[in-house]
C-alpha positions as CSV (number, residue, x, y, z in Angstrom):
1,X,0.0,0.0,0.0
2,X,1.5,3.1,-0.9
3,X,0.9,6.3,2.2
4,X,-2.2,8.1,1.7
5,X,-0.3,11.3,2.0
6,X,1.0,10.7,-1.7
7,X,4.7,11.3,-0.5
8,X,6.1,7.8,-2.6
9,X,8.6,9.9,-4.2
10,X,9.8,12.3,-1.5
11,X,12.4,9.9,-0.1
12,X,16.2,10.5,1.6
13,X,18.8,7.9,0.3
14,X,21.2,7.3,3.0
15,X,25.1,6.5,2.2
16,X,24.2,3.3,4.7
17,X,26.4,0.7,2.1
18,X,24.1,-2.7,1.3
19,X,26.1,-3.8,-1.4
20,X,27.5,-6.5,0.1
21,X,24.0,-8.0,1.0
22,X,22.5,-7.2,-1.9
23,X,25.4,-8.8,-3.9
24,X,25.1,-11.9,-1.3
25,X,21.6,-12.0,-2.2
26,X,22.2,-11.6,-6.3
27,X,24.4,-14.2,-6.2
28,X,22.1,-17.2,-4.8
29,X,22.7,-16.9,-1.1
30,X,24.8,-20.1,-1.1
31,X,21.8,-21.9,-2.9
32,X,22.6,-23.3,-6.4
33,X,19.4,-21.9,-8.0
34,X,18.7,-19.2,-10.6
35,X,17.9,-15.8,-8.9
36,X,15.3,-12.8,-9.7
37,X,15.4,-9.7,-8.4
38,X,12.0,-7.4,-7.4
39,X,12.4,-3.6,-6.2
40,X,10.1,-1.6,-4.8
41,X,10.3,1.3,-3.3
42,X,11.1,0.3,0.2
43,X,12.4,-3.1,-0.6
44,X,14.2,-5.4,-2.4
45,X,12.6,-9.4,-2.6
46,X,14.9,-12.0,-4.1
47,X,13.0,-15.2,-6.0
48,X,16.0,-17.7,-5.3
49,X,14.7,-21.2,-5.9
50,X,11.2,-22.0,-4.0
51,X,12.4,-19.1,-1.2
52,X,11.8,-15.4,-1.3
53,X,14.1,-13.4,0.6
54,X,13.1,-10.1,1.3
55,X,15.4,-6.6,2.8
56,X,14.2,-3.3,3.7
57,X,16.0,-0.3,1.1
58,X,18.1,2.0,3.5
59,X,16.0,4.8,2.7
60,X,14.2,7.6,4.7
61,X,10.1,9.0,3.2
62,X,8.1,11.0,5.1
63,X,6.0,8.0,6.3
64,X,8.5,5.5,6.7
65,X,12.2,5.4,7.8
66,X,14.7,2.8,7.2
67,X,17.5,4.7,8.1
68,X,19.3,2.0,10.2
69,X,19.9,-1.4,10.0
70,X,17.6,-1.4,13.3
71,X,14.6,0.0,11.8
72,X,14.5,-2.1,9.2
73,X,14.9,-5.1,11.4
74,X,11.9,-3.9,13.4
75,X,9.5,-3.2,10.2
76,X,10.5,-6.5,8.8
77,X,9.9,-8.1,12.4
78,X,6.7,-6.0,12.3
79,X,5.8,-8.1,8.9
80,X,6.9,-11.1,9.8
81,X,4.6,-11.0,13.2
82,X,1.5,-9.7,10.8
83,X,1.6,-12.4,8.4
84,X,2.5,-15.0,10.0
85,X,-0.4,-16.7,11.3
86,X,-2.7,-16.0,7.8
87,X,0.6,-17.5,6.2
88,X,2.1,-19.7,7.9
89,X,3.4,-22.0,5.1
90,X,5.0,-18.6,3.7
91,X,6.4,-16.6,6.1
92,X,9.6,-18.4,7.8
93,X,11.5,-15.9,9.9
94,X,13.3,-12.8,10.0
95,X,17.3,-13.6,9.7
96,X,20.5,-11.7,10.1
97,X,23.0,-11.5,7.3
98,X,26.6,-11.5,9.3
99,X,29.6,-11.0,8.2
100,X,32.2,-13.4,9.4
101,X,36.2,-12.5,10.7
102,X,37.1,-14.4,7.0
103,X,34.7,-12.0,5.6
104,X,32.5,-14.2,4.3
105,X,28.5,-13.4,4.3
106,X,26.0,-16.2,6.1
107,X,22.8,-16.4,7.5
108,X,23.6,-16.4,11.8
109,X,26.5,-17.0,13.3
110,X,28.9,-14.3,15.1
111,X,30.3,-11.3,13.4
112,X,29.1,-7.9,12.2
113,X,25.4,-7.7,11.4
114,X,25.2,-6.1,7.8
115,X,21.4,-6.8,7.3
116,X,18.4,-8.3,8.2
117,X,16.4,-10.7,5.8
118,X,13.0,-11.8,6.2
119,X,12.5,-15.7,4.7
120,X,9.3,-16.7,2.8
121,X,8.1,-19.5,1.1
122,X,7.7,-18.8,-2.7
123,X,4.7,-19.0,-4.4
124,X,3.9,-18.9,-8.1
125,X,2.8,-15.9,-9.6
126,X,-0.4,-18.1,-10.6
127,X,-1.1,-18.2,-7.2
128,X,-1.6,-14.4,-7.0
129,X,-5.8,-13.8,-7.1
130,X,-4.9,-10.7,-9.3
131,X,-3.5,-13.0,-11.8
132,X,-6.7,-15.0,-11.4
133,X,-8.8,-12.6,-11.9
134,X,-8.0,-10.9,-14.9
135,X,-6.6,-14.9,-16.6
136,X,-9.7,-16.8,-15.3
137,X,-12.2,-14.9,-13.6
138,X,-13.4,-15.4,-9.9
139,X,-16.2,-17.7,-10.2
140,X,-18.7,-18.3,-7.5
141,X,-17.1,-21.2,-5.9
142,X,-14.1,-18.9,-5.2
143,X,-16.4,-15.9,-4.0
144,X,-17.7,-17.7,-1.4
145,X,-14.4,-18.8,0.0
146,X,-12.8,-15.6,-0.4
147,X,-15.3,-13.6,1.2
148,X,-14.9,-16.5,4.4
149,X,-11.7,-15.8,4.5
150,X,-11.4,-12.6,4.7
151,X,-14.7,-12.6,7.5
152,X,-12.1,-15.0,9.6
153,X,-8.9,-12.6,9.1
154,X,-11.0,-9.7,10.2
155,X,-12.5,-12.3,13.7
156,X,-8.7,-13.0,14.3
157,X,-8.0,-9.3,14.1
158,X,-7.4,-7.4,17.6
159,X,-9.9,-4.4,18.7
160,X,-8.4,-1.4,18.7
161,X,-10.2,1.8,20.8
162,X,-10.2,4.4,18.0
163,X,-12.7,7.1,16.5
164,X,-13.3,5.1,13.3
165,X,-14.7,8.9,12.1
166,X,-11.5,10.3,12.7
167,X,-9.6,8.1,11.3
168,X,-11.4,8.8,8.3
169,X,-11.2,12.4,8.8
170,X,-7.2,12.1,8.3
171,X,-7.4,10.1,5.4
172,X,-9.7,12.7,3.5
173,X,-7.3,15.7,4.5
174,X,-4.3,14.3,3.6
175,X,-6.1,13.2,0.6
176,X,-6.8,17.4,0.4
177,X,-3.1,18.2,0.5
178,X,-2.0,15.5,-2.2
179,X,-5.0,16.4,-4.8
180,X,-4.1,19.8,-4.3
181,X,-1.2,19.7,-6.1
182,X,-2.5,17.6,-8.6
183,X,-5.0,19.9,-9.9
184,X,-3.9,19.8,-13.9
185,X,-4.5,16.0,-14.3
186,X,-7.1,15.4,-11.9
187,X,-9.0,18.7,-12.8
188,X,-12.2,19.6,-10.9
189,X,-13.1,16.0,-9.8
190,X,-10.9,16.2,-7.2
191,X,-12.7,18.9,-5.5
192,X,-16.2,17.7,-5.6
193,X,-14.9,14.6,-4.5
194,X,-14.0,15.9,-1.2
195,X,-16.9,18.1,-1.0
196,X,-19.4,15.0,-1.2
197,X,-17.2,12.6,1.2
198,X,-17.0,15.3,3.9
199,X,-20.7,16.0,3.5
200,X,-21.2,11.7,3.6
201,X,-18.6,11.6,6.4
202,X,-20.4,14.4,8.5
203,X,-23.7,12.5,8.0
204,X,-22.6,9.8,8.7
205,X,-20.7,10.5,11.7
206,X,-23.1,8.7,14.4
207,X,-22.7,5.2,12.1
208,X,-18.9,5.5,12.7
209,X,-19.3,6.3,16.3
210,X,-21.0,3.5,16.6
211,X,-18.9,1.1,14.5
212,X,-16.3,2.0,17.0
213,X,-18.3,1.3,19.8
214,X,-19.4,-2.4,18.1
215,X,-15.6,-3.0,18.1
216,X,-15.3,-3.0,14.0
217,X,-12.2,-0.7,14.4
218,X,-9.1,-3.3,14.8
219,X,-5.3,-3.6,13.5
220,X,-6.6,-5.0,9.9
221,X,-4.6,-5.9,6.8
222,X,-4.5,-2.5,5.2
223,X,-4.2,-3.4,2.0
224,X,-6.3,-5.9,1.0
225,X,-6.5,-5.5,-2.5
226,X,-6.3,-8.7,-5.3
227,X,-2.3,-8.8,-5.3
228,X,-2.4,-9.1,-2.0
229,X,-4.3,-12.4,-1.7
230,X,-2.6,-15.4,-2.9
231,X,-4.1,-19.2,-3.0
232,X,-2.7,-21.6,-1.0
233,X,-4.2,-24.9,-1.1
234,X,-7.5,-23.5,-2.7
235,X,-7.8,-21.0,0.4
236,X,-7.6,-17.8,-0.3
237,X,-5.2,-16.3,1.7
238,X,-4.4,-12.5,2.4
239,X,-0.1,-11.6,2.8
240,X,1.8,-8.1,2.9
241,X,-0.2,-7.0,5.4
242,X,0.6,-2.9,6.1
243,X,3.3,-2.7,8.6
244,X,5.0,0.6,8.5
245,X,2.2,2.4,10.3
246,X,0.0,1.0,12.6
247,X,-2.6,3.7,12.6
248,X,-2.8,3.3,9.0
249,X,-3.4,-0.2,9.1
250,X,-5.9,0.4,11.8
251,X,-9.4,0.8,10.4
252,X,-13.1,-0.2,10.2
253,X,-13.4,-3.9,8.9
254,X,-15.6,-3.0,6.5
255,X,-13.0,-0.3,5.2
256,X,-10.6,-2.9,5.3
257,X,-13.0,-5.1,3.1
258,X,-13.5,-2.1,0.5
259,X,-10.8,-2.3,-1.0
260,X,-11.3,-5.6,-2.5
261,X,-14.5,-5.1,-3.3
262,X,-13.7,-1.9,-4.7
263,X,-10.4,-3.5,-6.8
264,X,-13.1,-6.2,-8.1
265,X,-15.5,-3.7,-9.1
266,X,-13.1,-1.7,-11.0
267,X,-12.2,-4.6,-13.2
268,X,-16.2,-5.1,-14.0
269,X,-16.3,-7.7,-11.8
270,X,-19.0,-6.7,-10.1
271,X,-21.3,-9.5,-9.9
272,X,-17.8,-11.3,-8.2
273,X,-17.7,-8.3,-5.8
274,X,-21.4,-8.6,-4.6
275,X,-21.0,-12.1,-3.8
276,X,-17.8,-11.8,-1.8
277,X,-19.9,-9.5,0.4
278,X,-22.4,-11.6,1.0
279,X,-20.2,-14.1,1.7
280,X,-18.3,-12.0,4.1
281,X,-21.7,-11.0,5.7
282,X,-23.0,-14.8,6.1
283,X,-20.0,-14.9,8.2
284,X,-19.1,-12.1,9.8
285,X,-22.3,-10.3,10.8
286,X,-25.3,-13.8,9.8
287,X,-27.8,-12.0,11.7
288,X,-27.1,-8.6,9.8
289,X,-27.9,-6.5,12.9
290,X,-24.2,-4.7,12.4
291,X,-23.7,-4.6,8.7
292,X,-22.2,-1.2,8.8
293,X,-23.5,-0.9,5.3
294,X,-24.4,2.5,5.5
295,X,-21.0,3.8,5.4
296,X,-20.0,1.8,2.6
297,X,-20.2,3.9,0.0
298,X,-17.7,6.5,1.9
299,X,-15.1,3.7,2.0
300,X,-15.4,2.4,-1.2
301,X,-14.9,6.1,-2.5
302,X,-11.9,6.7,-0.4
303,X,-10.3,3.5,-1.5
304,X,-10.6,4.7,-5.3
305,X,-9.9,8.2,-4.6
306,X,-6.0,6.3,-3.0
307,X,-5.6,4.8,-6.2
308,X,-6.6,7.6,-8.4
309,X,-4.0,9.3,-6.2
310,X,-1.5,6.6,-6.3
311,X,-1.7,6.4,-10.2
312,X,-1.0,9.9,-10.9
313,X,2.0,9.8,-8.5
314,X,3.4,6.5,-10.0
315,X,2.5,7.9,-13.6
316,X,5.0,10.7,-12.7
317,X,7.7,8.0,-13.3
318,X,6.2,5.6,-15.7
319,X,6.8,5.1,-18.8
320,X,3.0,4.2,-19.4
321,X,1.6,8.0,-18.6
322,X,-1.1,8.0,-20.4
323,X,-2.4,5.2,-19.4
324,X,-1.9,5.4,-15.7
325,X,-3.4,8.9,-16.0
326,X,-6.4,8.1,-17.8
327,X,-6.8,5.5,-15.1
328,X,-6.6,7.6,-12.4
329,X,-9.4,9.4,-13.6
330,X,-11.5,6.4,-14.4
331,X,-11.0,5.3,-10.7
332,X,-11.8,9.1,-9.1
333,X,-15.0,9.0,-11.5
334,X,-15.6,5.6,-9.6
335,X,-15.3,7.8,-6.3
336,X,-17.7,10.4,-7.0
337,X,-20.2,7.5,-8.4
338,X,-20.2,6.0,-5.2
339,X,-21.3,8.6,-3.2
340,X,-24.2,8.8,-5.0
341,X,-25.6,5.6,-4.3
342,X,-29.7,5.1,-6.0
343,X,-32.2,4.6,-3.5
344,X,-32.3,1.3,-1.8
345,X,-35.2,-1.0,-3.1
346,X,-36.4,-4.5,-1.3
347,X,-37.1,-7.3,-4.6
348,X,-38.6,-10.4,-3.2
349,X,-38.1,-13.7,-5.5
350,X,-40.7,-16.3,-4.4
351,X,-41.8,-19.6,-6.3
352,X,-42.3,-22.9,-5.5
353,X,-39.2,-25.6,-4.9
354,X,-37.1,-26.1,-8.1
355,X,-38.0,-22.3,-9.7
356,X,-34.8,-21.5,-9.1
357,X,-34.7,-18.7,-6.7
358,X,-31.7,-19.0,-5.2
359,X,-30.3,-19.4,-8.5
360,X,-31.9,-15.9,-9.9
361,X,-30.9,-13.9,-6.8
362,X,-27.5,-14.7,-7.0
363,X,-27.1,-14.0,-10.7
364,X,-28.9,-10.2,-10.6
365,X,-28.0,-9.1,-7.1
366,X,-25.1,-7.4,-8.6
367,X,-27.3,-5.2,-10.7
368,X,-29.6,-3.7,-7.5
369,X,-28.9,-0.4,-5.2
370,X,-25.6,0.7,-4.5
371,X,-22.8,-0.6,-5.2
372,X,-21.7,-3.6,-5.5
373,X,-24.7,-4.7,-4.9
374,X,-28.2,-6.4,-3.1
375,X,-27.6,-8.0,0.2
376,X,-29.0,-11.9,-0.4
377,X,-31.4,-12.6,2.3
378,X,-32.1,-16.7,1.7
379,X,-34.7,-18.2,4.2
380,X,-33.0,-21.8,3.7
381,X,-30.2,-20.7,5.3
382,X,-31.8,-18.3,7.9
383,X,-34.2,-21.4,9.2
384,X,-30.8,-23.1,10.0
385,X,-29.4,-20.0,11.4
386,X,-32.3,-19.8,13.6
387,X,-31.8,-23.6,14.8
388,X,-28.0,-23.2,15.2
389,X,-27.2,-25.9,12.4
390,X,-25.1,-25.7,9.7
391,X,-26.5,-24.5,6.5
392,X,-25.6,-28.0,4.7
393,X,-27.0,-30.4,7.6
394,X,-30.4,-31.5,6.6
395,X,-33.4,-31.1,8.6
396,X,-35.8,-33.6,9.7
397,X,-39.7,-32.7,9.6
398,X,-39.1,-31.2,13.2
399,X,-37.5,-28.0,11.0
400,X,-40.4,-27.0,9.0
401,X,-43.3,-26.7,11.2
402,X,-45.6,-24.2,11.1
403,X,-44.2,-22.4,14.4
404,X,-40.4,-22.4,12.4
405,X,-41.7,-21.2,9.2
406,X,-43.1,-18.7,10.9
407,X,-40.0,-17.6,13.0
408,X,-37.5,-17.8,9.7
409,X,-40.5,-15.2,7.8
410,X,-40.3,-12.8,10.9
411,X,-36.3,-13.0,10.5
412,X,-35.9,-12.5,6.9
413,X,-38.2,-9.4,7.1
414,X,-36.5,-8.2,9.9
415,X,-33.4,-8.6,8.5
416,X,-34.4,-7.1,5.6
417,X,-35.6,-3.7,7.0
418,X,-32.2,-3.6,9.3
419,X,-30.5,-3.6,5.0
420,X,-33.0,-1.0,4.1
421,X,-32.5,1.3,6.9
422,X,-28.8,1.0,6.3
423,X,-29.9,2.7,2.8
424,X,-29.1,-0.3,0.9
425,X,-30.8,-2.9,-1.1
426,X,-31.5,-6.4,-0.5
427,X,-33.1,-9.4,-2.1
428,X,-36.0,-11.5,0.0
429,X,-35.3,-15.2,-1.5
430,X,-38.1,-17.6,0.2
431,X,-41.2,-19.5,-1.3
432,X,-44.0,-17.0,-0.2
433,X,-46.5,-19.0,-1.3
434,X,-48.8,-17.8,1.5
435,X,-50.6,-14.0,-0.1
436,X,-50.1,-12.7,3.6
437,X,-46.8,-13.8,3.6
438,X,-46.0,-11.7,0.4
439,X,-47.9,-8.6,1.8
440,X,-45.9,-8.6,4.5
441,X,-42.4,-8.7,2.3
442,X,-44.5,-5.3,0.7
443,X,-44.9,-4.2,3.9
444,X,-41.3,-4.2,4.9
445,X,-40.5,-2.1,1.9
446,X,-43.2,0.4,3.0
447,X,-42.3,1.0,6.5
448,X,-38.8,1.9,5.7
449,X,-40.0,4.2,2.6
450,X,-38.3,2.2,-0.3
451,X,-39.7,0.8,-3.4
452,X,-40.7,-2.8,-3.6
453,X,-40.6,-5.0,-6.7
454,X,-41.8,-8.7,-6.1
455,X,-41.2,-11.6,-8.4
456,X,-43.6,-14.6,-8.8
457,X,-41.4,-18.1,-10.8
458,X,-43.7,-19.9,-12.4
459,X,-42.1,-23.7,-13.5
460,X,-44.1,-27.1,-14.2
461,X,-43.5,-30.1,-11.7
462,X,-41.7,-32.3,-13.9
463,X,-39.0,-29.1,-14.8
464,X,-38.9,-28.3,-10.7
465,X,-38.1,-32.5,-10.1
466,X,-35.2,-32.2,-12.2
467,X,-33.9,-29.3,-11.2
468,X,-33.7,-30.4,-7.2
469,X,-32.6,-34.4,-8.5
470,X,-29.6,-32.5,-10.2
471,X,-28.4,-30.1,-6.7
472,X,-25.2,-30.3,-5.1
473,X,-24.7,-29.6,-1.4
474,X,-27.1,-27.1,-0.8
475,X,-28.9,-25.3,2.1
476,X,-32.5,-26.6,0.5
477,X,-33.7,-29.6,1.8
478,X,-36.3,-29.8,-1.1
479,X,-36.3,-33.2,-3.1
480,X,-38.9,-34.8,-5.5
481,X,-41.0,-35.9,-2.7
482,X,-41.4,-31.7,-1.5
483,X,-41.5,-30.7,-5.3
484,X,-44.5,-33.3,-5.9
485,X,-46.4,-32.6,-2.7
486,X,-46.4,-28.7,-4.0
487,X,-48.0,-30.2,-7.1
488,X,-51.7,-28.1,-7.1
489,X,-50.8,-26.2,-4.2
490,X,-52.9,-23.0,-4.5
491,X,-50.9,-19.7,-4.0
492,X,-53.8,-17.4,-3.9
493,X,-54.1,-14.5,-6.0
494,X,-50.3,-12.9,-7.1
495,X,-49.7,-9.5,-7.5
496,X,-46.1,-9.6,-8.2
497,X,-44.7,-10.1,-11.8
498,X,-45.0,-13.3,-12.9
499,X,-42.4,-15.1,-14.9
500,X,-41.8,-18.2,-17.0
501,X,-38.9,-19.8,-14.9
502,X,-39.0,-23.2,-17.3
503,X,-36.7,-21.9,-19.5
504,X,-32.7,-20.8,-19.4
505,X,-31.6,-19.1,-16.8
506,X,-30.6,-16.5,-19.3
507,X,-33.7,-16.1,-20.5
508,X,-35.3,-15.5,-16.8
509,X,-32.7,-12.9,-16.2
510,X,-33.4,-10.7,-19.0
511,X,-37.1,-10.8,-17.8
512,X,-36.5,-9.8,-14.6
513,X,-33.5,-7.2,-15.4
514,X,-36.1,-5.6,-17.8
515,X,-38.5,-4.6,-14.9
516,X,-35.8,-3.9,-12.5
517,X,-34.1,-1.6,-15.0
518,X,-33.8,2.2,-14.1
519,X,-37.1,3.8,-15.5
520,X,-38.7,0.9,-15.8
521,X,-42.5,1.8,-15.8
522,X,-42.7,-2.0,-14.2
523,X,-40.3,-1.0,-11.4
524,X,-42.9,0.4,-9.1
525,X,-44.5,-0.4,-5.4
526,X,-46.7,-3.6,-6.6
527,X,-46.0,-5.1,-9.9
528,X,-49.0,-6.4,-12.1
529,X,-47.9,-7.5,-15.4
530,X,-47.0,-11.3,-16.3
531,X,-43.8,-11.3,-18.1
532,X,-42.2,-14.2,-20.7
């Protein structure tokens, strides 16, 4: 992560002399394997073999010195003791380099200290979910997993007792300083940039206070982004956590989380980005009582406005100008798009077993409310939530009594007017065959003052069979026997749009994002058109 204060380039090189490491390092480190060389701009990392052996640059910035052989110890120390239990099967050890009375260079052992080395495992650049992302695309499998993973890293992460609005507060004027003297390439964006985040920050100053409060300020990563999450046996697993300044990489979780979900979304992966936060949601936060989700639009911003800053800083020095300027301005046009999130809406899918609700929800999600996304409220999974099993264990007919069904309604609605409030959207994913169940999804919307789409799947029996015969593991527990037994149910009279579900997926899409489209004339309070 580069500072937020945009000072990359304002560095002191001291006449402290590492060519003797570096030239120990070059030359294999006593291994017999090929060597490659990485610099950046505090650090040098040397591929030798399978090991990647990493020194601190004796240099001095504004927001990081290295002056001595000392401080870099303790930073690399520092990174070693953040990384270490996310990565254990990387990070090894911080080592000296010594130089012996024959002169000779070697890890340990007596003699004069010229550097210290921090010892990794190497991974291939494969590995890296960057390179994943933009060589095979994140697919939903790997969503879910990363989302988990990062919901654990964040449980693991200690609280620390800071203003999370204050924090933010120094972010955005240092972020005032830099811009200001970037004012020919980033023009007047800049500016109104700043003007809406402080206006969403001062609004938004009692949901910060309160995220402090809830203990979702803690010593995160810092800079989650995709290059800094590798696989490592098919887990995805975050590395290079900030170490240079702790109150830097001290923030809100769900600032931490921005970041990725903000890198994702900048890529137009989108859909990808929406279901690593519901992921991260199921986990961290299953009852979605401290989403935080109001404030997410600030953070995302903030994170694009870094890299807009980042990139014209870098572009200062890159031979790729052009590019890396045009890209800033992409991502601070990002920014200001984020902190005008559309009004949050409440779209309930309901259908009989095998309509493929689940299956819908996930795929449009992505295209609802702000950024990245609809919050996925399934009442499969909230049914188990409610009876402390696991979202894969079956339940018996002890699970789906009246009394339960009734409980796991109450929750999804409740949960749904906690998104709502939040000012974001979210998708009601349940059967609803009951016409008072449905009005009360309707009323939900109301109360909270948001507009309400609903969405009847229509699919014959033999389709529906077919459909559950072929599931994997799943949190439905419906199987031929439920699908048939639904067979001439009556659903009562439906008011929502109806829609022919016995055809591809594709297909059911389109329907659906036709009404939910901006403008639609079919996007109102109670829909009452069949479509397909």
């Amino acid at each position: 992560m580069e500072p937020v204060d945009g000072t990359k380039h304002r560095q002191t090189t001291l006449s402290d002399d590492q060519s003797a490491a570096i030239q120990f390092l070059e030359g294999g480190a006593g291994r017999d394997a090929t060597v490659e060389r990485i610099d950046t701009h505090g650090a040098l990392i040397f591929l030798i073999g399978q090991e990647a052996m990493k020194m601190k640059r004796a240099v001095k910035y504004d927001y990081m010195d290295l002056s001595t052989v000392e401080k870099r110890r303790a930073l690399l120390k520092r990174e070693y003791e953040l990384n270490r239990d996310a990565a254990p099967s990387i990070y090894r050890g911080v080592l000296p380099l010594i130089r012996k009375a024959d002169g000779s260079i070697a890890f340990g052992g007596s003699g004069e200290v010229l550097e210290w080395v921090l010892t990794m495992r190497r991974f291939p650049k494969e590995a890296e979910l960057i390179h994943i992302a933009k060589h095979d695309g994140i697919g939903d499998d790997l969503t879910a997993r990363l989302g988990a993973a990062v919901a654990s890293y964040h449980a693991a992460a200690p609280v620390r007792p800071l203003d999370a609005h204050a924090l933010i507060k120094e972010i955005l004027d240092e972020l005032d300083r830099v811009f200001d003297t970037m004012r020919t390439t980033v023009g007047q964006d800049a500016a109104r940039f700043l003007a809406a985040s402080r206006k969403m920050l001062s609004d938004r100053a009692d949901h910060l206070g309160l995220r402090s409060l809830q203990g979702h300020v803690r010593r995160c990563h810092g800079d989650l982004h995709l290059r800094n999450i590798v696989m490592i046996e098919g887990v995805p697993t975050p590395i290079d956590a900030l170490e240079f300044d702790e109150r830097l990489g001290t923030c809100d979780t769900l600032y931490d989380l921005a970041f990725l979900l903000m890198d994702l979304d900048h890529l137009g992966m989108t859909h990808a980005a929406n279901l690593v936060l519901n992921a991260y949601l199921s986990r961290a936060t299953p009852d979605l009582s401290q989403t935080g989700l109001s404030l997410l639009p600030l953070y995302l911003s903030v994170r694009a406005a870094i890299r807009a800053m980042v990139d014209v800083q870098t572009a200062a020095v890159n031979d790729a100008r052009k590019e890396m300027q045009a890209d800033a301005k992409a991502y601070l046009a990002q920014a200001l798009a984020y902190l005008a999130p559309p009004p949050p809406i409440l779209v309930a899918i309901g259908g009989y077993s095998g309509t493929g609700k689940t299956t819908i929800a996930r795929a449009i999600s992505h295209r609802i409310g702000a950024s990245p996304g609809a919050v996925h409220i399934r009442s499969d999974v909230v049914r188990k939530t409610l009876l402390h099993r696991d979202p894969l264990d079956r339940l018996g007919p002890d699970g789906y009594t009246s009394a339960i069904t009734g409980r796991t309604y109450a929750a999804i609605r409740d949960q749904a007017g906690q998104i709502l409030r939040e000012g974001h959207a979210a998708i009601l994913d349940a059967v609803h065959s009951d016409p008072k169940a449905r009005a009360a999804a309707e009323d939900v919307a109301t109360a909270a003052g948001c507009g309400f789409v609903g969405i009847w799947l229509d699919s014959p029996t033999r389709t529906r069979q077919a459909r559950v015969a072929s599931r994997g593991p799943d949190a439905s527990d419906a199987d031929a026997a439920v699908v048939q037994a639904q067979e001439g149910a009556d659903p009562g009279g439906i008011t929502w749009h109806r829609i022919d579900a016995d055809r591809p997926v594709e297909a059911v899409i389109g329907a659906i994002s036709n009404i939910l489209a901006p403008g639609s004339a079919t996007a109102r309070k109670r829909g009452d058109a069949n479509v397909g």
